[in-house]
N, C-alpha and C positions, 0 to 999 in steps of 0.2 A: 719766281715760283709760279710757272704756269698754271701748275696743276688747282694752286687754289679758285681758278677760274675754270677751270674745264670739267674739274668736278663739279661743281652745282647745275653746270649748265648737262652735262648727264643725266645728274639725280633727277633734275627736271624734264628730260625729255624722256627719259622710264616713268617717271610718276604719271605724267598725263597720259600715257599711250596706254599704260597700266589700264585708265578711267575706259577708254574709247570703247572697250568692245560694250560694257555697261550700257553707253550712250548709241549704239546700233542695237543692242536687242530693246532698249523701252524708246526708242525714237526720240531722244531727247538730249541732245546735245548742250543745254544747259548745264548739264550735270558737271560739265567745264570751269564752270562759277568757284563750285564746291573748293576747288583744288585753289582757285587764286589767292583768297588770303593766305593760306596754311602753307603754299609754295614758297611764298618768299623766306618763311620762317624756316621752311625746311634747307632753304638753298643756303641759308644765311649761317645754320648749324653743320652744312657739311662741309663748308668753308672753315667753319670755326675750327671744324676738328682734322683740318689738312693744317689750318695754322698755330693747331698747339693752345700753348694759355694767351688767354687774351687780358690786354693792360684793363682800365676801366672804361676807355671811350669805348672801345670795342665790346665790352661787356651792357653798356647803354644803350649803344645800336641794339645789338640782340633785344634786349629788355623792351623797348618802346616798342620794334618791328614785331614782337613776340606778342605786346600787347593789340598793336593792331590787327596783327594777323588772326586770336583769338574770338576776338571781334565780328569782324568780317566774315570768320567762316559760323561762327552763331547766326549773324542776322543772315545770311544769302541762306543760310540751311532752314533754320525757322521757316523763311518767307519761299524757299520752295515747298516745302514741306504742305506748307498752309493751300499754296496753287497749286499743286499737285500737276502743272501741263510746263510744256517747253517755255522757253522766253522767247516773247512776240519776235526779238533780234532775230534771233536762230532759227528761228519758223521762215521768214524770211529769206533766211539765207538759203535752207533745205530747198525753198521752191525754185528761188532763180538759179540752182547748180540741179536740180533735176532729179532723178533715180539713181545716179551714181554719187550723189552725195554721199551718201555710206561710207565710204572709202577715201572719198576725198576728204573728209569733215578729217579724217587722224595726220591730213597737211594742211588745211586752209585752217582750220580751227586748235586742235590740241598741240601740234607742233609750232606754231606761230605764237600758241599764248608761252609757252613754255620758252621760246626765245624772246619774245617782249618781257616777259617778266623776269627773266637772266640779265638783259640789257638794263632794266631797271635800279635791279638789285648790282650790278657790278661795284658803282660805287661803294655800297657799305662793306662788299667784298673786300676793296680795295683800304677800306679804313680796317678793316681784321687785319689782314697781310702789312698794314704800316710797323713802320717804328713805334714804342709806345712814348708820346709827350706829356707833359702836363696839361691838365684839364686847363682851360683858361674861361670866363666871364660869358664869353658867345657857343662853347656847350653848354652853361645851364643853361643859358637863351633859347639854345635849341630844341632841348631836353623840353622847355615847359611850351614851347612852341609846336612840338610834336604832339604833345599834350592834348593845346589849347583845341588842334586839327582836328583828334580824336574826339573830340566832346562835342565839336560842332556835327560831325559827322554819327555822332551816337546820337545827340536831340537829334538830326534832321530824320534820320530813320525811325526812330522810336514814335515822331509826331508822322510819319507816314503810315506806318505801319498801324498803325491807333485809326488813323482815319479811314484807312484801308477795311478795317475790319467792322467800319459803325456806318458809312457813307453809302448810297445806292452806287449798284455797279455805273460804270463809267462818269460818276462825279470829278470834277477837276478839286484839288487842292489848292488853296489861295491861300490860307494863313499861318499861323506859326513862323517859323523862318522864312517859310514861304510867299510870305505877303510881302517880302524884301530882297528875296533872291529866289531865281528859281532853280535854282539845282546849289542847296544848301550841301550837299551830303560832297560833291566836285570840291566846293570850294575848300572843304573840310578837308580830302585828302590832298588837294596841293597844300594847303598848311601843314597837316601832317610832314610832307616828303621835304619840305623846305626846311623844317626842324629837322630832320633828320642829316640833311645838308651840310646843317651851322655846325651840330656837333661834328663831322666830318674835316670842315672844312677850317676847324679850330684848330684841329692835327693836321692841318696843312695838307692834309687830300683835298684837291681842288675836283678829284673826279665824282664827287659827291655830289657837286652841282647835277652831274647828269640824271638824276632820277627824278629832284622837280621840273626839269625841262622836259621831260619823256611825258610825265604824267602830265602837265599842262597844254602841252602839244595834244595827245591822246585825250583829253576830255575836254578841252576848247575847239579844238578843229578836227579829230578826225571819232573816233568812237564813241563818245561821251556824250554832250550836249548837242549835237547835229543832229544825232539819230536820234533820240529823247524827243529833241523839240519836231521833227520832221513826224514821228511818230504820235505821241501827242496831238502835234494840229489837226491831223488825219481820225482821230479818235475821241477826240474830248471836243465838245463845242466850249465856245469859249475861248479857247489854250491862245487864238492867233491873238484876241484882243490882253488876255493876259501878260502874254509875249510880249507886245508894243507897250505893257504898261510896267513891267518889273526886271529887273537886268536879271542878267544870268549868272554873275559871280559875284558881282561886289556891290552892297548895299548901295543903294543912293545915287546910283552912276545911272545916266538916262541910255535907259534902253538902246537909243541910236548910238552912244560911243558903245556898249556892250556888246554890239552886234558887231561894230565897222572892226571893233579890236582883234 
């Protein structure tokens, strides 16, 4: 059943293209964000309804991903809403691709997030379109693990966004989660995606694994925390000694295996 895969990955490459011409008349290509949580959900519901009724595992996927995606697109909305200008990322990118960024930004940017976030989501695709089995011990596992992700990644932003709003412009954040890891909000969504995994991987979809390895890969080595911590050092004084004193993902782990991982 091809189609349950080539539909979302559609749905998603009309939805962002949809966004782009928005993001050429206010110059602001951020506006890309908006769409990431709410994509996955939507990919996940046009799959749904190419595969008909879904057993229960299939109906938990939706449920949790439905819940994150909720989420997600509340705080990145709020927290544009409140800065009102581009993301520093994207400002960046505009400059080193020149005057014809405009044009290019609806392939470097809105078509790439729209296949990244399809390669993402295939697995839980691929748990709708299974067989339906019995729930076994390592769904609810997963179920309260996806959970746990969500709630790390809801404090880390709620304590950013607090600080954000009472701290002098460019103050560094040290405490809350923050005093133990420095990108609480990372570590929070590969939790998430790993939970969402277990429950996959209970029904014996082993392609489930692919979406915490995508999203760990993508916020340990290439989009995520590189460009965070590169950006930061260059902006916040402080951030390089803070850097060498608090790991990036997992509490208590010395900054030197954090980095070498």
């Amino acid at each position: 059943m091809l189609e349950i895969y080539l539909v979302p990955l559609g749905v998603a490459l009309v939805g962002f293209v949809i966004i782009w011409p928005a993001s050429v008349v206010r110059r602001d290509v951020s506006l890309v964000d908006l769409a990431w949580g709410p994509g996955f959900f939507v990919q996940l519901c046009a799959a749904a309804l190419v595969a008909g009724a879904l057993d229960l595992r299939g109906q938990m996927v939706l449920a949790v991903v439905g819940i994150w995606s909720a989420r997600l697109a509340w705080t990145l909305g709020a927290r544009r809403f409140r800065e009102g200008h581009e993301d520093p990322r994207y400002t960046s990118i505009r400059e080193s691709w020149g005057p014809a960024f405009w044009w290019k930004s609806i392939f470097i940017v809105f078509a790439l997030q729209a296949f990244l976030q399809w390669l993402i989501v295939v697995g839980p695709i691929a748990g709708l379109a299974a067989e339906p089995q019995a729930l076994g011990a390592l769904a609810w596992i997963g179920v309260a693990t996806a959970l746990g992700g969500l709630a790390l990644e809801a404090v880390a932003d709620r304590q950013l966004d607090t600080f954000k709003r009472t701290a002098q412009p460019g103050a560094l954040m040290t405490s809350g989660l923050r005093a133990h890891m420095r990108h609480p909000n990372y570590t929070g969504e590969i939790i998430f995606w790993i939970g969402v995994a277990l429950i996959l991987v209970d029904g014996g979809v082993w392609l489930g694994l692919l979406s915490p390895v995508l999203i760990t890969l993508f916020l340990t080595k290439v989009s995520g925390a590189p460009l965070l911590d590169e950006r930061l050092s260059e902006t916040r004084p402080g951030y390089a000694a803070y850097r060498a004193r608090v790991p990036g993902f997992i509490p208590f782990l010395t900054p030197e295996r954090s980095n070498a991982s």
